[in-house]
N, C-alpha and C positions, 0 to 999 in steps of 0.2 A: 227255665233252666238253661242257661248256659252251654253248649256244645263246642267239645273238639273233633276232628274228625282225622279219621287214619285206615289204612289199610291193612286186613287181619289176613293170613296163611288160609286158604281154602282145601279140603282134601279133592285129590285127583284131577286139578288143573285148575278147578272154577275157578274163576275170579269172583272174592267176595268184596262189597263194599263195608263199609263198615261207619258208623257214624256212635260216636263216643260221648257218652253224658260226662260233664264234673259234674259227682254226686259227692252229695254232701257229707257233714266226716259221719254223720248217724247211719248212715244208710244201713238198711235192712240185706242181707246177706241174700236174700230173690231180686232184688235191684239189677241191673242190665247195665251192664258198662258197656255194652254195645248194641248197637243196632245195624241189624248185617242184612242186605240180599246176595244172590247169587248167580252169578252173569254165567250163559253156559258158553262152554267154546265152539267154535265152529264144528257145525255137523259134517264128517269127512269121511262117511261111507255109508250115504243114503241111500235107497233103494232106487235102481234106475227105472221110469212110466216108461212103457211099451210105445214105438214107434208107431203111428198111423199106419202102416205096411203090418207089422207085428201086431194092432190092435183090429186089423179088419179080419184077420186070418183066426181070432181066437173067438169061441165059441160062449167062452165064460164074458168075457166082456161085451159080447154082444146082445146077451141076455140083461147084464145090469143096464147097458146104454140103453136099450126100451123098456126099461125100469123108471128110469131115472127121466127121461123126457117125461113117463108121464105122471111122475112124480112132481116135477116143476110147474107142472100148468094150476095145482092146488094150495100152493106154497105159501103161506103170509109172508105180506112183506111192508110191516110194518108192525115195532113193539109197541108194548102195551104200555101206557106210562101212568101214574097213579102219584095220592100225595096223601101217603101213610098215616096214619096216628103216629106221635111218641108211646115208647115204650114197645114192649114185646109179648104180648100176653098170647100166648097160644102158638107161639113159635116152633114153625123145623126148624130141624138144620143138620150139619153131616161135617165130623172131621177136624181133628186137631189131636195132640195127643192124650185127647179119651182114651180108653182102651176098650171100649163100649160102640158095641156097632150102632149107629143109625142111619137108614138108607132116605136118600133125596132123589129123586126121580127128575129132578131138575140141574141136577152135577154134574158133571163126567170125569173119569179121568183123561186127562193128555199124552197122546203116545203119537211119537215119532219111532216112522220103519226105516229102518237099516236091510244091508241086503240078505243077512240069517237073523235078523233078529229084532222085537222090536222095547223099546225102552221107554216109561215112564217120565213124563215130565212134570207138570204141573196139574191143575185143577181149572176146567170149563165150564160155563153155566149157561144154561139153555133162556134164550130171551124171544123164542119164536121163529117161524117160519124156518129159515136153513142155518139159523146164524145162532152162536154161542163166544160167550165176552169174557176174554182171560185179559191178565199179565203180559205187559207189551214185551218185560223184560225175558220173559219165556219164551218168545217166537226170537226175537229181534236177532239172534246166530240164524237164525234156520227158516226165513217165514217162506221161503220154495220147497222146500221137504215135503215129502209124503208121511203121509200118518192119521193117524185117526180119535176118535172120541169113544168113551165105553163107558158104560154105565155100569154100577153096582150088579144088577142082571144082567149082564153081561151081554145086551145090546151093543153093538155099535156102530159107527156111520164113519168113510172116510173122508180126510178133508179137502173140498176141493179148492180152497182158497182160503188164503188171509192178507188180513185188512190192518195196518198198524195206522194207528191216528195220523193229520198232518199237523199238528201241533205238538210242538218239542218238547219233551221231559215228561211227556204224558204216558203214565204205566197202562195204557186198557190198550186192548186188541182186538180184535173182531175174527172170526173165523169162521169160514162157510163151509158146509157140510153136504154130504148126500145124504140117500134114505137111508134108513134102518132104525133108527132109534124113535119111540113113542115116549114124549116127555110132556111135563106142563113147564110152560116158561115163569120164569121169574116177569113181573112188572117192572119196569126202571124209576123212581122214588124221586119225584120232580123236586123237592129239598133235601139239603141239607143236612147229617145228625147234626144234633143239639144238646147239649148238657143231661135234659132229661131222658136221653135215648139209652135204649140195652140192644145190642143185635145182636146175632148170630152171624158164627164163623162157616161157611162150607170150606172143604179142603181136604187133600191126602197126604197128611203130612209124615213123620218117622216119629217113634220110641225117644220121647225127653233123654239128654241125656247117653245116647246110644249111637251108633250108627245103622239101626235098623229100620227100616220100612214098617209100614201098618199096610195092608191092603183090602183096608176097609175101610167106609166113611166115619165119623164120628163126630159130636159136637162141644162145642167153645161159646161162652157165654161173654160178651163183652162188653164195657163200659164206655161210652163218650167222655175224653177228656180233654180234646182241643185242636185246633185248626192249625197245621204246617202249610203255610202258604209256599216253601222250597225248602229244601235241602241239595248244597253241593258237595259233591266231594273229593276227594284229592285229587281223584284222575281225573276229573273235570264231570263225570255222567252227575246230574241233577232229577230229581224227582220232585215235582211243580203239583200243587194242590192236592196234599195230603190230610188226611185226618188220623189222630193219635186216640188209641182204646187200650183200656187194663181190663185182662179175661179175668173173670171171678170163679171162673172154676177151672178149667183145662188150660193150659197159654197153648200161643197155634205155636209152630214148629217148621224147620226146612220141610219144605213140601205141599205147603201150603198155599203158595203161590197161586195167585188167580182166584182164589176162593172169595167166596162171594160173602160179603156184610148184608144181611138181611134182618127184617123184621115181618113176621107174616111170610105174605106172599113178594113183597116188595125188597126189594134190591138197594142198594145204596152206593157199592163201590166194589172194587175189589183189594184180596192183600199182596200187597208190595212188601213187606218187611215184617222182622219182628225181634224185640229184644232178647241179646243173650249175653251170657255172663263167659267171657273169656280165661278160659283158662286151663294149664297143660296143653296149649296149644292145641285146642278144639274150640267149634260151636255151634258143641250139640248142647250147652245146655240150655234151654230156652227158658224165658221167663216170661212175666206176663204184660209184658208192654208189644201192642201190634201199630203198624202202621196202615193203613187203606186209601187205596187214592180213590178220589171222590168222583164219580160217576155222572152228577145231576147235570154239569154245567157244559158236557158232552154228548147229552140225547138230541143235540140237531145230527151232530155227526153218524151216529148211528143211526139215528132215524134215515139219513139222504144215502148211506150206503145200502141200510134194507132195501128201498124203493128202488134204486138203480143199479143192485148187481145180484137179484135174487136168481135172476137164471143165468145159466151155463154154461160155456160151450164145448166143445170135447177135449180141449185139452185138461181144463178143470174137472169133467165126468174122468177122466183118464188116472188122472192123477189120484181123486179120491180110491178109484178103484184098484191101484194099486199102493195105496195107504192102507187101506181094508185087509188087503192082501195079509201087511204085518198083527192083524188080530187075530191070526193062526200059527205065527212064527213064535219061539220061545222067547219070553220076557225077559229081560235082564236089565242090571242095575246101572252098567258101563260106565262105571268107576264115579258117577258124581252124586257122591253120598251127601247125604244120609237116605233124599229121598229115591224112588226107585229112577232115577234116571237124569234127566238132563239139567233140568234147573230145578232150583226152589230157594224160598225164603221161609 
């Protein structure tokens, strides 16, 4: 199918991209006249990490820093990588607009701290040892920020680093974490979908249709239907080695971001995008066309930063711990809807 591309109105600053079907004169009224992610703007009132002077004199931070050394000395540092069956017979998953909880032990939500408060971003997946694999497009304002990972249980660990790929137009990210969260990783899925593939969506996405958040996980059933080797657009950002899915029950939704394509226990990709239907100058209405950028063809990359940045040094224990910090401060949405916070697609 044919594409136009153009730039749609975003509520509260974001910058959306937008990528536009010509659809044909039959089209079905759930048809996507667009395909939108959503770029957050600069984070401009992060929470400021405590000076070495300020960090030797605190008592709380002294306790997690001999925590955390000896937390590192046990750490995997190196994912699991596997090569799936087709199809999905006995699949998790968490999140899309179901309105039906299902929790993944393997998720997280994404929050960046502010200095009262901290805010929702996207969606993390745990792949082992300190590390968990979002959406480049989600860090890419903010990858110095403090903030943290939280699970469904309400576990969570602050971040003490992130990893954006060095190859360009590539949507995965990489983020390192301290202790607190007990999870099972996701495998990373040495091929490919394929035609005959179904995955699962994970994600926290918003209410179809609305401006409202879900703050629960839930799940999205999706189809293989074909390989986007690029997409550019107007403003020049491009998204390089995509794969295109139709959900068959839930479409995913802004806030989906980062969430993981799975099958089983195995991994595929993460979401980058998703179709929506433009109109009354909104897009919230999502339908069931997702984008995911492809994972397989980037396990060296992940693979050489597990191995050589799995431990520490105090300014990254510093920083997580006062990311942590914001999983006690009030949550808020800070204006970049639908989902509860910074970015989403």
């Amino acid at each position: 199918m044919r594409r136009m591309l153009k730039i749609a109105a975003a509520a509260a600053g974001a910058v959306s991209l937008v990528l536009v079907p010509t659809l044909p004169a039959n089209a079905e009224t759930d048809t996507p006249n667009a395909m939108v992610v959503q770029i957050p703007e600069a984070l401009d009132d992060p929470a400021p990490v405590l000076s070495q002077s300020e960090l030797e004199l605190d008592p709380d931070f002294q306790a997690y820093l001999q925590q955390e050394q000896q937390y590192q000395q046990t750490v995997q540092t190196a994912p699991t990588v596997a090569s799936p069956d087709s199809g999905g017979a006995g699949q998790v998953s968490a999140r899309s607009t179901n309105p039906v909880e299902t929790r993944h032990d393997g998720v997280g939500a994404l929050y960046f701290t502010a200095v009262a408060y901290s805010y929702r971003s996207c969606t993390a997946n745990y792949i082992g040892g300190k590390f968990w694999l979002t959406a480049d497009h989600c860090v890419r304002t903010a990858p110095w920020a403090p903030g943290f990972i939280q699970q469904s249980d309400g576990q969570f660990a602050g971040i003490e680093n992130i990893y954006r790929i060095n190859q360009p137009n590539v949507d995965l990210a990489l983020i390192k974490v301290g202790s607190g969260i007990s999870a099972t990783p996701f495998s990373l899925s040495t091929r490919t979908p394929t035609i005959s593939d179904t995955l699962k969506l994970v994600g926290y996405s918003g209410i179809n249709n609305t401006n409202t958040p879900q703050n629960f996980s839930s799940s999205s059933t999706l189809d293989y239907e074909y390989h986007i080797p690029s997409i550019t657009f107007v403003d020049g950002s491009v998204f390089n080695d995509l794969s295109s899915f139709t959900a068959t029950d839930y479409p995913t939704c802004k806030g989906d971001s980062g969430g993981a394509y799975f099958s089983g226990g195995s991994m595929f990709g993460v979401h980058t995008g998703q179709g929506v239907v433009v109109s009354q100058n909104t897009i919230y209405n999502c339908t069931n066309w997702s984008m995911m950028t492809n994972l397989t063809p980037y396990i060296p990359w992940i693979q050489n930063i597990m191995a050589t940045q799995s431990q520490s040094n105090l300014g990254e224990i510093a920083r997580a711990f006062t990311g942590g910090v914001g999983a006690n401060l009030p949550f808020r949405n800070a204006g970049y809807a639908p989902n509860i916070g910074y970015i989403g697609s």
